[in-house]
Structure formats: structure tokens, C-alpha cells
C-alpha atoms as one frame of an Amber mdcrd trajectory, in Angstrom:
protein
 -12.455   1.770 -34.517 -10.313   2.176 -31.276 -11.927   2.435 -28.085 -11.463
   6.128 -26.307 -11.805   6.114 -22.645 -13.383   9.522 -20.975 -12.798   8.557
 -17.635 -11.966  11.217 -15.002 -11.437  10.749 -10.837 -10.672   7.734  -9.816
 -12.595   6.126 -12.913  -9.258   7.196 -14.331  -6.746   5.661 -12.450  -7.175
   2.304 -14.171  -5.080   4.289 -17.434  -2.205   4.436 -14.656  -1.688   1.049
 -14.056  -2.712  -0.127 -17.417   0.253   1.906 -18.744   2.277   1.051 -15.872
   1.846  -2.273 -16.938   2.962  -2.069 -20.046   5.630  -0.180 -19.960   7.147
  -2.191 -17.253   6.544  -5.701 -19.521   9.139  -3.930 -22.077  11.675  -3.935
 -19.778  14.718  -6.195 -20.330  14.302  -7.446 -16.622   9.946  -7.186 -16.893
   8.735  -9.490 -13.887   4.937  -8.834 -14.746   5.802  -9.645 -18.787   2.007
  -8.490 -19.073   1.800  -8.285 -22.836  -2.037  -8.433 -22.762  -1.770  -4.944
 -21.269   0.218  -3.464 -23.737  -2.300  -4.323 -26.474  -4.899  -2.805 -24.819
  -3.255   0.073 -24.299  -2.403   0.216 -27.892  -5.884  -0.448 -28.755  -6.448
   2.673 -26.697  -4.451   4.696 -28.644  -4.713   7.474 -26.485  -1.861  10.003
 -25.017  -1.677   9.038 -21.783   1.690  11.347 -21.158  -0.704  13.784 -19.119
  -0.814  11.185 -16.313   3.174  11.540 -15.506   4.024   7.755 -14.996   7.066
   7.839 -14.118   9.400   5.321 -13.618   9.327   4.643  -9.843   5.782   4.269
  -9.975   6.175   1.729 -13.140   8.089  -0.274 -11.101   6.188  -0.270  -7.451
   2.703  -1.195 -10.203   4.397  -3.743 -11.899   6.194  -5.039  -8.889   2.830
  -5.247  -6.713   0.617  -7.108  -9.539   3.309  -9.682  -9.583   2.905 -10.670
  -6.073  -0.658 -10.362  -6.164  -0.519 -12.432  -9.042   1.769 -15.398  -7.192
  -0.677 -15.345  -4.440  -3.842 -15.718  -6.650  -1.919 -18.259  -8.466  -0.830
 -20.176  -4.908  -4.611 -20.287  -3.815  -5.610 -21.782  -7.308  -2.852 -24.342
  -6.897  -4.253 -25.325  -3.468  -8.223 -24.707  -4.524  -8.145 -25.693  -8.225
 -11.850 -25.210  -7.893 -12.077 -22.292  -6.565 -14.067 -18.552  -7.183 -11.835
 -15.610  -7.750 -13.726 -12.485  -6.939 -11.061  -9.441  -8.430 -12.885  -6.389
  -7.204 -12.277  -3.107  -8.915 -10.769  -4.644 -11.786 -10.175  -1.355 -13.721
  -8.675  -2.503 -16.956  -6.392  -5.177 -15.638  -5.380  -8.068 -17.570  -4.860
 -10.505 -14.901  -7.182 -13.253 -15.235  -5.346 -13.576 -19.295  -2.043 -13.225
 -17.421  -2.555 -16.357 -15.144  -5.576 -17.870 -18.103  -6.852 -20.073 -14.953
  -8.145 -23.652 -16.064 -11.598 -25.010 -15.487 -13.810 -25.353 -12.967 -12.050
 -21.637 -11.682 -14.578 -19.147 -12.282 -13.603 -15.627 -12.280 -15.398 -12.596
 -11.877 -13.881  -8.944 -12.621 -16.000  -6.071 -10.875 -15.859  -2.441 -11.748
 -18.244   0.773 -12.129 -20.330  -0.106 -15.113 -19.093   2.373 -17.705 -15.650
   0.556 -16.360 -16.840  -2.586 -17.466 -18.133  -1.514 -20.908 -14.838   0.291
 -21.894 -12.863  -3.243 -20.525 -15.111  -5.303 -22.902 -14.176  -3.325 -25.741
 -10.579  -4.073 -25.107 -10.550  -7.903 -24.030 -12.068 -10.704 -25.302 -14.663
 -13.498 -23.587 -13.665 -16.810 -22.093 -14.755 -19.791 -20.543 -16.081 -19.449
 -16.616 -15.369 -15.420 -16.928 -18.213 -13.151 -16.126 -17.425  -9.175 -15.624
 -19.949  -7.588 -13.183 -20.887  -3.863 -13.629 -21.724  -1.995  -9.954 -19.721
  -0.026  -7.839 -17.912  -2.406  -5.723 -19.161  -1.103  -2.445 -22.775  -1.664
  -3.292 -24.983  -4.057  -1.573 -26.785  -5.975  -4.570 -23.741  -7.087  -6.687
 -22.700 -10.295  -4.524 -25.774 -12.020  -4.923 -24.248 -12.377  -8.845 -21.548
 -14.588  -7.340 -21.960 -18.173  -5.958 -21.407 -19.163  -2.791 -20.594 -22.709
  -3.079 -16.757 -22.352  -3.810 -13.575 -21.136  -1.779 -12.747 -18.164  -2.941
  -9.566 -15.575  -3.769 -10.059 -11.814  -3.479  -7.738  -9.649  -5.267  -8.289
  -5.739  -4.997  -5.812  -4.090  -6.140  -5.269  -0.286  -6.650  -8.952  -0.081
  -5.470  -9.539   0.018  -1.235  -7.240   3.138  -0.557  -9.818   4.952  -2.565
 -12.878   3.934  -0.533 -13.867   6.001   2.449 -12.870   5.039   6.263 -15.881
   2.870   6.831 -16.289   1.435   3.923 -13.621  -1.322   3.865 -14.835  -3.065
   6.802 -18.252  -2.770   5.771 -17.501  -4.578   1.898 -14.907  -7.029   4.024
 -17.685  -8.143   6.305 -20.191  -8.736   3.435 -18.006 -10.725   1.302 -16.930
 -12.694   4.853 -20.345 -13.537   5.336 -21.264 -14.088   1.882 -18.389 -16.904
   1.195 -17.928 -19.812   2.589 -14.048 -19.814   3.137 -10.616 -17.799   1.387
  -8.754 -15.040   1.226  -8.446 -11.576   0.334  -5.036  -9.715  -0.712  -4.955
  -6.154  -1.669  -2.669  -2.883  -0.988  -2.559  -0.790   1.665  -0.704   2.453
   3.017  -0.169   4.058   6.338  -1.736   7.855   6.576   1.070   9.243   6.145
   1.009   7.465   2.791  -1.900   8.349   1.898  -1.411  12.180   2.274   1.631
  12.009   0.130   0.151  10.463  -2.807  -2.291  12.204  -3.126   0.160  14.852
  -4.664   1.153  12.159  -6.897   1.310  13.595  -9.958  -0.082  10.658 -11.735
  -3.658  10.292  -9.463  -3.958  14.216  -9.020  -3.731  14.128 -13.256  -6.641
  12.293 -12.525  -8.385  14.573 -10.010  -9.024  10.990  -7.757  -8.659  11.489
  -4.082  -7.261   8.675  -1.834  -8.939   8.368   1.957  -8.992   4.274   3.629
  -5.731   3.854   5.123  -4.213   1.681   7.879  -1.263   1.777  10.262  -1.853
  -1.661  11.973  -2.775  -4.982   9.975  -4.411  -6.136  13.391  -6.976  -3.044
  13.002  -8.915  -4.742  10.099  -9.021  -8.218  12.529 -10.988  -6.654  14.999
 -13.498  -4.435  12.805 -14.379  -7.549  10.536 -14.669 -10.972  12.502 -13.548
 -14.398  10.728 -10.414 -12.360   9.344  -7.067 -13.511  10.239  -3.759 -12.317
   8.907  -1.483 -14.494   6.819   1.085 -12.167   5.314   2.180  -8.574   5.729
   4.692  -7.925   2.901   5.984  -4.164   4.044   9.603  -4.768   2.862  11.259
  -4.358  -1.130  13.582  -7.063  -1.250  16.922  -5.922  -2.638  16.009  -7.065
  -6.272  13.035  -5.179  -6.352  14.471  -2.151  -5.140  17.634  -2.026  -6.979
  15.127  -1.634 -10.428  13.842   1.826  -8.968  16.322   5.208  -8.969  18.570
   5.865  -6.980  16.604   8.240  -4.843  14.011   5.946  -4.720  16.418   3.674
  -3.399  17.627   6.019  -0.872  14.237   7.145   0.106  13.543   3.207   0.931
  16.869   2.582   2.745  15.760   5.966   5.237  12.444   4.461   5.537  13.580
   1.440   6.953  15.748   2.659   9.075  12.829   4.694  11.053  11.126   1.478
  13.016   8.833   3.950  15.125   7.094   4.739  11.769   4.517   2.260  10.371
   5.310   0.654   6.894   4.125   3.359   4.668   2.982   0.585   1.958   2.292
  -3.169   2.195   0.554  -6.251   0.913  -1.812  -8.048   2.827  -3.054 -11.424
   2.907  -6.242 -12.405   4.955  -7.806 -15.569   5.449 -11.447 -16.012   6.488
């Protein structure tokens, strides 16, 4: 029988970038080719049409789990022994979409009723553990060895955690590992006003709060973290696979320097 998710809020928005995801691996000119996620969601077998994924945000979903993806995969390359801590996993296929080798262990962390749904849909493997707690409480770090360097991936996740609580789960898993680094999204809050009418996340009824204008702000509220890469920018390529008033929306955007990026990736090391 076919797993049905119930998930409403931002338990929900995993169903937006699973279908993201799989739509966007379809494409002729897919960059994520995520195939894993388009048998989940057909395992799912649910209508998802209520959640309004729309092209654009295909693309910018697809597009930013790619290059979350090549940095994960550039830390393994350099730490082939290494932990990979991907917080607020969701229903994300990634650690089958880069099938790290041994001795990388991987742990996926979501809300527990998260994690139950997700191990309906994918199977087990070797050095994989899935860890059921919020991410932002206290107690679920102690699950994860400290004895490795370690890559942490959040994606889709921080923006929905309040003000304080980013720096608060940075500086835990800072002082918790021994060494790595940390990638994840982030959007101005200007950004973060304007999707929240998104139709997709208000289909949800999920609110978005953390934002960030300055990369440097993070620096000084968690000591140890340093900044490695601020990817702000679509290259042509990428933006030439949205519309065209995406495209012109982007083109405006960078044209206004006084206003911070309204979405980047980051890259911290600690």
C-alpha cells in the first residue's frame, strides 16, 4: 500500500521540493537528474497540484540542491572519511543521489513523524542512520560522533527557524564537532516577506522568519565560523532555464547594488 503523507505547516514543505525535484529531473536539460525523487513521489501517489509548483520555483529547487550537492560531494572528495550531518532532511534523496562510499557516515534529521513517512519511501544502507527530533533540540547531537570532520547540509530548513535560533543550533554543532563545514540557503528580509506569499509554502500554511542581509552577521554571533563562499549570483545558464520574467526580474535585481542579495548559498567553515 502507498504511503499518504498528512503533513501540514512547514512539515509540508518537504512535498515542495520533493516534487520540485522531480519534475525538474524530467527535463531534457535536468542538472539534479534526481530519479530517486521521482519514485518517491510516485510512491506517494498523492495530488500534490494544490501546492502550485510552478516552474520558476522548479528550477531555483533543482538548481540549489545541485550546488549543495557539488559542495557535499567536494568535502567528501577532500574528507573521504568524513560525517555528513543533513539537517532537516524532509524527504530528500540526496545521500542516494551522491550513494557516498564507506567509512562516510550519514545522518538525515527531521521531526519524527518526518522520519517515519521518509522510511516508508527509501530504503536502508550501509553507514546511514535517520534521526527523529526537531532539529533545534538540544538532545539529538549526542546521536552523532564526534570523532570525524564533518559536512552540514540544511537545505530548505533555517529560513523557517526563528531569529535566535540559527545561531543557537550553529554554535552547538560548532562546539560539538571537531572541524567542517556547513552550507545551507539563505534570503535577505526582504526575501523573506515575499515568499511568504508564495503560493506554494502559504498552500502549506508554513511561515518563514530567520533571515540575513550580511554573511559577516552569522561570523560574529557564532565564533569558529568563517566564510568560504557566498554564491548570490545565477550564472547565465541557470537563469536562461527560468521565464522570461523571471529572467527580467533577476537582470533588475542585479542591477540595484544598494540592495542585499535577496537569495544566496553559503559555505562556512569551522
Amino acid at each position: 500500500m502507498a504511503p499518504r503523507s498528512c503533513f501540514t505547516g512547514v512539515k509540508a514543505t518537504p512535498l515542495i521540493t520533493l516534487q520540485a525535484k522531480a519534475e525538474e529531473s524530467v527535463m531534457p536539460d535536468s542538472l539534479l537528474h534526481d530519479h530517486f525523487a521521482a519514485a518517491a513521489l510516485a510512491r506517494i501517489g498523492e495530488d500534490l497540484t494544490h501546492l502550485k509548483v510552478g516552474h520558476d520555483t522548479t528550477i531555483a529547487i533543482a538548481t540549489r540542491a545541485y550546488l549543495l550537492d557539488r559542495w557535499t560531494e567536494a568535502f567528501l572528495d577532500r574528507h573521504p572519511d568524513a560525517t555528513v550531518l543533513h539537517l532537516g532532511c524532509g524527504l530528500d534523496s540526496r545521500v542516494f543521489r551522491l550513494d557516498p562510499q564507506p567509512p562516510v557516515r550519514w545522518f538525515d534529521v527531521d521531526f519524527p513523524d518526518v522520519i517515519a513517512f521518509r522510511r516508508r519511501l527509501y530504503p536502508c544502507r550501509e553507514n546511514y542512520a535517520m534521526i527523529a527530533a526537531s532539529i533545534t533540540s538540544e538532545t539529538w547531537l549526542c546521536q552523532c560522533p564526534a570523532d570525524r570532520p564533518a559536512m552540514i547540509v540544511a537545505e530548505g530548513v533555517l529560513p523557517y527557524l526563528e531569529q535566535n535560533e540559527v545561531p543557537l543550533l550553529l554554535r552547538r554543532l560548532v562546539g560539538h564537532l571537531p572541524l567542517g563545514e556547513i552550507a545551507f540557503d539563505a534570503y535577505s528580509r526582504l526575501m523573506i516577506w515575499l515568499l511568504n506569499f508564495n503560493p506554494a509554502i502559504r498552500a502549506t500554511g508554513a511561515d518563514l522568519h530567520w533571515a540575513i542581509d550580511d554573511p559577516a552577521e552569522l561570523e560574529r554571533q557564532v565564533p569558529g565560523l568563517a566564510l568560504v563562499e557566498d554564491r548570490c549570483n545565477w550564472s547565465g545558464a541557470e537563469a536562461a532555464r527560468m521565464s522570461p520574467p523571471a529572467q527580467i526580474a533577476l537582470q533588475m535585481l542585479e542591477a540595484t547594488p544598494m540592495l542585499p542579495p535577496m537569495g544566496r548559498l553559503l559555505r562556512y567553515r569551522f
